[in-house]
N, C-alpha and C positions, 0 to 999 in steps of 0.2 A: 877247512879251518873251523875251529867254532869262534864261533860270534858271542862277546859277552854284553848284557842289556841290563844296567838298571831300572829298575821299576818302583816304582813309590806312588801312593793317593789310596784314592776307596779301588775295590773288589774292580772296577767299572775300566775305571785309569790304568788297574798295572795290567789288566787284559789287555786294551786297546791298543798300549805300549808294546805288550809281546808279538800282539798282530798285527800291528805295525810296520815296527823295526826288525821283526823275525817272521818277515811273510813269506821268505822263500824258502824258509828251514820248515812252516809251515806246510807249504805249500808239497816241499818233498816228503813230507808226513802224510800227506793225503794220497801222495801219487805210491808211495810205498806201500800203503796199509789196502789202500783200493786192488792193490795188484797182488798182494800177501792174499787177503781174504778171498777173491773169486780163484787164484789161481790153483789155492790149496784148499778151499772151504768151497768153493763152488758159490759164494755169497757176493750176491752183486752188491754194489756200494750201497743203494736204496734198499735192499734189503737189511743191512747191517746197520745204516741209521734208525729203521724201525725196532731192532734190535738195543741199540740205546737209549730210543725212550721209552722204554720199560723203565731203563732206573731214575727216569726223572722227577718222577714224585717223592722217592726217596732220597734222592739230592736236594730237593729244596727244602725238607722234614731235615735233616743233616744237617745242613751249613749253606745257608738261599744266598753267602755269598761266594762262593764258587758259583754257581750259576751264571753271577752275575758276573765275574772273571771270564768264565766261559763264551757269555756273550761280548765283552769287551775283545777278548783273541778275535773271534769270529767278524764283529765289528773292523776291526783296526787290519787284520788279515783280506778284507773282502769277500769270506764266503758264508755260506751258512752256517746258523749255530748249532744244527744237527750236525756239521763236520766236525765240528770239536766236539758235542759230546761222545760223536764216535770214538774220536782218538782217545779218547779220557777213558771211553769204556773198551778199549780193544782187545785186551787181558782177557775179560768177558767175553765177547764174541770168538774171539779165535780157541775159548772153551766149550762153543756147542761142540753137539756132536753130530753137528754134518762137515763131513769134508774128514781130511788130512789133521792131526794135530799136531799146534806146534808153538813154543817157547823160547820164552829169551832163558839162556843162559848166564850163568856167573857163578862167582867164589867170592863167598864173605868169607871175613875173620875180622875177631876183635879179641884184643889184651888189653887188662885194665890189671888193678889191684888182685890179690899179693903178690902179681910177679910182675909189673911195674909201677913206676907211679902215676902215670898220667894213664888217660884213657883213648883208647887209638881203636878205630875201625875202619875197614877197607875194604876194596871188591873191585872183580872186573865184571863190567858187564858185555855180554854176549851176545849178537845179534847179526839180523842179516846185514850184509855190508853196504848197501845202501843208506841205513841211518845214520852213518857218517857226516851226510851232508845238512842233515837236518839237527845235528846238537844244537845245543843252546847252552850255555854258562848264564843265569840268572843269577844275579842280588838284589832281592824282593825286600822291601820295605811297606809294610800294610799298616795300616791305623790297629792300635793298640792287640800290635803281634809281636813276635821278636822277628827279628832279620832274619831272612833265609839267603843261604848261599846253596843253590841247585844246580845239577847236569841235570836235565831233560831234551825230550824231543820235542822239536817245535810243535807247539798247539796245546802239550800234554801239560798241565801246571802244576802237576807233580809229581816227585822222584824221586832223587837218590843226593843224599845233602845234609846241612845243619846248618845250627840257628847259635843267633848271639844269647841265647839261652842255654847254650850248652848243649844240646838235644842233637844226636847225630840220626842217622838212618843211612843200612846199605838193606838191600831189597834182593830176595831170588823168587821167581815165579815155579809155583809147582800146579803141575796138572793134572787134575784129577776129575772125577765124573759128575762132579754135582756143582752148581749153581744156581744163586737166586735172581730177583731183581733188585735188592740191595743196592749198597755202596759201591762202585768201583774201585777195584784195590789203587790204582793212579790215584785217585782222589781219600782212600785212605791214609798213601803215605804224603800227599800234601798236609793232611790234618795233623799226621804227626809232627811234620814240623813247625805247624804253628804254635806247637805247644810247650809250655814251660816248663815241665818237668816229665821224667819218666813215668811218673805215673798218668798222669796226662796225656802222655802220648797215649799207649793201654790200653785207657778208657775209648779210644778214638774209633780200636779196632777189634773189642773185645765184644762177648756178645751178640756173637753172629749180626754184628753189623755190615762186615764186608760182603758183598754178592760171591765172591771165588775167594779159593785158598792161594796163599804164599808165605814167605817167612820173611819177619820182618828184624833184623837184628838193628835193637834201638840200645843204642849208646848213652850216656848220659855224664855229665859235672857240672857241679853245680857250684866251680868258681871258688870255691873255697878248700878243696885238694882230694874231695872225694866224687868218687868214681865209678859207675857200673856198667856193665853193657847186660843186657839180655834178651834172647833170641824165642818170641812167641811165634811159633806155626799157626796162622788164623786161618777161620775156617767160615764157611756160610754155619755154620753150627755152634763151636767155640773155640778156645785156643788151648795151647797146651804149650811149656817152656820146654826148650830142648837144651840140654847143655850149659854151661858156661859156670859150673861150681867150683871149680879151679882158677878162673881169672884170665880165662881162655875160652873162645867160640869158631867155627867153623860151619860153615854149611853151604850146601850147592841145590841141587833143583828135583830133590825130591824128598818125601815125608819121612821125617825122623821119629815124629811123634806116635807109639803106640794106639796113645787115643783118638787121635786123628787116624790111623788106619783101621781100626774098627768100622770106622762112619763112613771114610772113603776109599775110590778105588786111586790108588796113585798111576795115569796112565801115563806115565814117562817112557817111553819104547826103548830112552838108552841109557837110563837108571845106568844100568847094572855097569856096560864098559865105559859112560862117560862119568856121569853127576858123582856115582859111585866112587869110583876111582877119584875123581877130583876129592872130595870130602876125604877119603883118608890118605891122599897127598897132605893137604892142606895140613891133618890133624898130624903127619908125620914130621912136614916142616918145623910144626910149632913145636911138636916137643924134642925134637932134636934141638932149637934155639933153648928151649928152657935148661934142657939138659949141661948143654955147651956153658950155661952161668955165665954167657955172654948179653950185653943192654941188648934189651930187642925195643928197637925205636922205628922212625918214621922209614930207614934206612932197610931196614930187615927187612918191613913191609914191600918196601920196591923190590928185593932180591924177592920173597915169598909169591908177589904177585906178577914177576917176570918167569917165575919156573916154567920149563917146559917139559918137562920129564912127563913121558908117554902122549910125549906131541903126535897130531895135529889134537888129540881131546886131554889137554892139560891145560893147568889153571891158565896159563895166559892162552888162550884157546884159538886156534887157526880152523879154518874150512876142512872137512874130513867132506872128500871125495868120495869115500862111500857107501856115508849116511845118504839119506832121502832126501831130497832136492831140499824139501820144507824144512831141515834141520840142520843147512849148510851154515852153520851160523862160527863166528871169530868173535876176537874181543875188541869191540868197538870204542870203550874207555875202560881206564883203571883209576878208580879213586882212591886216597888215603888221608884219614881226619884224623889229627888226632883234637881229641872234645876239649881236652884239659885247657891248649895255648890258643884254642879259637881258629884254625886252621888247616887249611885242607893243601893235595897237592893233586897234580892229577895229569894224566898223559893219555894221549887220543893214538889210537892204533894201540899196534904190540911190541913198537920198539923206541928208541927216542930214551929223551931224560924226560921224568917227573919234574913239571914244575907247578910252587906254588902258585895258587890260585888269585891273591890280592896282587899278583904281580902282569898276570897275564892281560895282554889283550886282544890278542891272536893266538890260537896255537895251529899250526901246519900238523896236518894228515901225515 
């Protein structure tokens, strides 16, 4: 089930709260990432926390109150604050290049303006099947932020979500050969959603502030009927738009951007028959619905992100038996926002109904 937990006070308080009241979702956050990393990376846990603070200077140069969030999970969880900032920075580590490599998967898409009117973005994300037990459903309320409504992993405090600002965010992880000690991309797309507007978000993650590459499709309205999404591939270097001149976006888990493949190596190993294949499922979906001059609403999205065509590596993604151990990964949730009405829906596994989010307070596996 996931567990949902509001949160509200300083940096300090809605830590505490998270590690608190979500120490076992924690707790299975540590026991999954500790066995992920030496099992495929060869990297024992103490190693990996040294690995993390690396970006600790640059976290507190950033935004010294994540930190201090960070210390509050760690606090209210019982363990050390090195464990969270591991989790925060695990993107980062499981991008050396010792060991096995390996990523979460998903399927973004967003439609917004001229081919609707509201603005809608959604994604499943992909993962080993163990972090099931560890979701979390967050509604953060932070001194002079906008609301965030979050799916993350216990410990991680940030993800995939939007704000009573309008600001949405779905997230795909790409991998590739270079990193710094920078920003944590986790802790990048937290920053987006505390932010107000799309540009704002942007600035969060522009300017090779981020340590590792992924693409971050940031949605945006601003309440009064307009509407954008757009899709930056960020980089330890810079970013680059991909897509979305039509009022349409799509992306999966590896690099679109020309400029960006200049500077990096994209080492996705299954590009080609999964991420691949998803990305022009997804771009095929959409424009079959435009085509169709049928409403493509919150509705479409559920059929689009239930597809299974070229299962078990389709967008609603199950276990491929014979990928490599490290990349047995399924879709662990499916989100869909739309920014316009303030509202999200969301379903845990790969079957079930979508339900909205302000209504849930359980949802069964």
């Amino acid at each position: 089930m996931i567990k949902k937990l509001h949160l509200q006070g300083s940096a300090k308080e809605i830590g505490f709260e998270h590690g608190s009241k979500g120490k076992q979702e924690v707790i299975n956050s540590l026991e999954t990432y500790e066995r992920l990393f030496y099992g495929f990376k060869k990297i024992s846990w103490s190693e990996a926390k040294e690995y993390a603070l690396l970006h600790l200077n640059a976290i507190e140069k950033y935004d010294l109150q994540m930190v201090e969030e960070m210390e509050g999970v760690a606090n209210g969880a019982g363990v050390d604050f090195e464990d969270i900032l591991t989790l925060n920075a695990r993107s980062e580590i499981a991008l050396t290049n010792k060991g096995n490599i390996f990523s979460d998967g998903c399927t973004t898409i967003a439609i917004t303006s001229p081919i609707i009117n509201d603005t809608i973005i959604g994604q499943t994300w992909d993962w080993t099947a163990s972090q099931k037990n560890s979701l979390l459903l967050l509604d953060i309320q932070a001194k002079s932020k906008p609301r965030i409504t979050m799916v993350t992993e216990g410990g991680i405090i940030g993800k995939i979500g939007y704000n009573s600002a309008g600001v949405g965010l779905c997230f795909n992880a790409l991998i590739t050969d270079k990193k710094t000690n920078e920003i944590p991309i986790h802790l990048g797309t937290r920053a987006v959603l505390n932010s107000y507007s799309q540009a704002e978000a942007i600035s969060k993650v522009a300017n090779g502030q981020m340590a590792a590459s992924a693409s971050f499709l940031i949605g945006y309205d601003d309440g009064d009927g307009n509407g954008m999404a757009v899709n930056p591939e960020v980089s330890p270097y810079s970013i680059d738009y991909v897509g979305g001149d039509d009022g349409w976006l799509a992306h999966t888990n590896h690099i679109c951007s020309s400029s960006l493949k200049s500077k990096l190596k994209d080492l996705n190993d299954l590009r080609f028959e999964d991420s691949i294949l998803r990305k022009k499922r997804a771009d095929q979906l959409i424009k079959e619905g435009i085509a169709a001059k049928e409403p493509i609403n919150e509705k479409t999205f559920e059929r689009w992100l239930s597809d299974t065509f070229n299962k078990p590596s389709s967008i609603n993604h199950f276990q491929n038996e014979n990928a490599p151990e490290h990349r047995k990964m399924e879709t662990i949730f499916s989100i869909i926002i739309n920014l316009s009405k303030r509202r999200a829906l969301l379903r845990i596994g790969q079957e079930g109904e979508f339900e909205e989010i302000d209504t849930i307070t359980e949802l069964t596996l």
